[in-house]
C-alpha positions, 0 to 999 in steps of 0.5 A: 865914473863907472867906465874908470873903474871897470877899464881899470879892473880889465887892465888888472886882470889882463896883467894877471893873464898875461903873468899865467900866460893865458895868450891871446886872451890877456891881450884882448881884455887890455884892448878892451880896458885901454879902450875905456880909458881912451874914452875917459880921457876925450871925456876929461879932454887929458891929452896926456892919457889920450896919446898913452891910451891910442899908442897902447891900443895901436901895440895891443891891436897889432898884437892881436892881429900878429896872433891871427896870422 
């Protein structure tokens, strides 16, 4: 599945801007990545990887929303 290996290389490189401090943009791309990741785990039906992926995409979107304010 194409959508696994892209959301994983986004989380890749959100890891990698948020070690060269590159704010706000690593949170955006981890948003963007988790995302995927929710959408493949409803596909799969893992409740496992849902209730991770919605709980990080929750922390991730509160993040961005504290960055614009």
């Amino acid at each position: 599945m194409l959508t696994k290996w892209v959301s994983s290389l986004l989380i890749l490189v959100g890891s990698a801007l948020t070690v060269s401090n590159i704010y706000p943009l690593n949170m955006y791309t981890h948003l963007v990545g988790i995302t995927g990741w929710l959408v493949v785990a409803f596909a799969l039906h893992d409740r496992s990887l849902i209730m991770l992926n919605t709980v990080a995409a929750l922390i991730f979107t509160s993040g961005i929303i504290a960055s614009l304010i």
